[in-house]
C-alpha positions as CSV (number, residue, x, y, z in Angstrom):
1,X,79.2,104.7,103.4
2,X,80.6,106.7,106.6
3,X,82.1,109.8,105.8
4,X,85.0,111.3,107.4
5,X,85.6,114.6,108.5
6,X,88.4,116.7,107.3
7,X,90.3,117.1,110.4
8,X,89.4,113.2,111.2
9,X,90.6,112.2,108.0
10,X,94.2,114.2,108.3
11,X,94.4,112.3,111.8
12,X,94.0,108.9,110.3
13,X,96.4,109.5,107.8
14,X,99.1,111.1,109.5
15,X,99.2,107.7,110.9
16,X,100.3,105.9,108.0
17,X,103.8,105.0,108.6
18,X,106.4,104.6,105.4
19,X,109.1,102.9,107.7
20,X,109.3,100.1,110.0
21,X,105.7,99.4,109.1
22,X,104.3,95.7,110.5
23,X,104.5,94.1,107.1
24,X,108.7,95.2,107.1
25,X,109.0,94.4,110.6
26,X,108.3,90.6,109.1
27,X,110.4,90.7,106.6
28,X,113.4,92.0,108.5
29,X,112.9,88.9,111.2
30,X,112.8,86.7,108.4
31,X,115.8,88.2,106.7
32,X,118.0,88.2,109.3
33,X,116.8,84.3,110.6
34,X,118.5,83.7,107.5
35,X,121.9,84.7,108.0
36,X,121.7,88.1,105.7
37,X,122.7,91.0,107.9
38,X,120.9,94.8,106.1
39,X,120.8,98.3,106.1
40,X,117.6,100.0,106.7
41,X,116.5,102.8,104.0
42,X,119.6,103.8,102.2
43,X,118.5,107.5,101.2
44,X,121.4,107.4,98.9
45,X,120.4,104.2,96.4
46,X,116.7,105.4,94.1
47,X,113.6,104.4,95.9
48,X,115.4,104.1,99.6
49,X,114.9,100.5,99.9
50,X,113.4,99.0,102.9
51,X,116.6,96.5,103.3
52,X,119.6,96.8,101.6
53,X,122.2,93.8,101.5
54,X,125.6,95.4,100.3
55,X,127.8,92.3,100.0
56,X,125.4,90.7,97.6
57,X,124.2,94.0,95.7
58,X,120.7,93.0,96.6
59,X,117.8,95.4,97.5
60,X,114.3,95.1,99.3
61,X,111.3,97.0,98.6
62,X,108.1,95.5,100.9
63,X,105.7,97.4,98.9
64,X,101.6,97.9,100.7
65,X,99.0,96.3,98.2
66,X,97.0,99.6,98.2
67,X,99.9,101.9,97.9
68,X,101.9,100.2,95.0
69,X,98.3,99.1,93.2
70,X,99.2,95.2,92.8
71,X,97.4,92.9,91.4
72,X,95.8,91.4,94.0
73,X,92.2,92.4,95.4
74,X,93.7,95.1,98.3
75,X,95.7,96.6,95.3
76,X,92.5,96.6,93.0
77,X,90.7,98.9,95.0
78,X,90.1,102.5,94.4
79,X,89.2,105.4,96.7
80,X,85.2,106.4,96.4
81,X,86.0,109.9,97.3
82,X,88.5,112.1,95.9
83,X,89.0,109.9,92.3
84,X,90.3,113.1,90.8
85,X,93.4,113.1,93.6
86,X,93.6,109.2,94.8
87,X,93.7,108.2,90.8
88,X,97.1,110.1,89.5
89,X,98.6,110.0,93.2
90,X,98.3,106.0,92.8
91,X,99.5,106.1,89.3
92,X,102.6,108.1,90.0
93,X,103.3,105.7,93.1
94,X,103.5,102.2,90.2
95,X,105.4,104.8,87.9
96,X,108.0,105.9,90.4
97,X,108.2,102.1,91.6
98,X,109.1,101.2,87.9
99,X,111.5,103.8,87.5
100,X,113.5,103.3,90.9
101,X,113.7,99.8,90.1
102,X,115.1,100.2,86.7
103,X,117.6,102.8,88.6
104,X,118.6,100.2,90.7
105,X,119.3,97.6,88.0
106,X,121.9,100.2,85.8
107,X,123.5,100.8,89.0
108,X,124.3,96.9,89.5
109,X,121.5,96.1,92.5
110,X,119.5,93.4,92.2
111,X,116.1,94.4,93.7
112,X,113.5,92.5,95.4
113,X,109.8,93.4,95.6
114,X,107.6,91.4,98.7
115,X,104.1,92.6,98.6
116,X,102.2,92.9,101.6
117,X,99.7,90.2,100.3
118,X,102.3,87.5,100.1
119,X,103.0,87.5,103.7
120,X,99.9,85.6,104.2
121,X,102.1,82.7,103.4
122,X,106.0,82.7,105.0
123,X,106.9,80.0,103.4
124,X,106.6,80.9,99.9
125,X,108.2,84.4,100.9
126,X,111.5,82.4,102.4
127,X,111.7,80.4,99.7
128,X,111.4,83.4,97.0
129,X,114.0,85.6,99.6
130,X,116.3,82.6,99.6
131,X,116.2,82.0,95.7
132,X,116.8,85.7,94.8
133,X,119.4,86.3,97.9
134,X,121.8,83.2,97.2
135,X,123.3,84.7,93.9
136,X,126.3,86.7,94.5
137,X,127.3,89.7,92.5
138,X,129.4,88.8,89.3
């Protein structure tokens, strides 16, 4: 295994983005090729979702495999180095998820999670968009 310096390490990661990353980039262009016009990061609704559709009270989080530990194989991994930071900081990522999107649903938002993974396939991500997007708010 290659180990990283310090100062090389703080280098790679200041270059992980939270917004406007490729992944939400995708899912924007998708969004929007269906008719749904968005907001970008509401600070004022719990979680500041990626895309926010007011008229239909519908959120979208596009959550990073890693970063939101899903279930797939990206999600599964864990950091060799630094288990006693990467393990809680991981955890308190899926328990802050759960919490924001249990915010979301007592204040009337419908939220919608795409994981980084399932944009392997387009298709199945339209269809799942266009499913949870086409109810309106009662």
């Amino acid at each position: 295994m290659d180990t990283v310096s310090p100062g090389e390490r703080s280098r790679i990661m200041a270059r992980v983005r939270s917004h406007a990353t490729a992944p939400e980039k995708i899912v924007r262009k998708l969004v929007y090729s269906m008719g749904y016009r968005y907001r970008l990061n509401r600070r004022d609704l719990p979680g500041c979702p990626d895309l926010t559709i007011t008229s239909r009270r519908k959120v979208i989080f596009v959550h990073g495999c890693f970063w939101h530990q899903h279930s797939c194989t990206r999600g599964a991994r864990v950091p060799s180095s630094r288990v006693e930071y990467w393990g809680p900081k991981l955890a308190r990522n899926r328990q802050r998820d759960a919490v924001n999107l249990r915010r979301l649903k007592n204040l009337g938002w419908s939220p919608v999670v795409i994981w980084e993974c399932e944009l392997k396939h387009p298709g199945r991500v339209e269809k799942k968009l266009r499913t949870r997007l086409a109810s309106r708010p009662q």
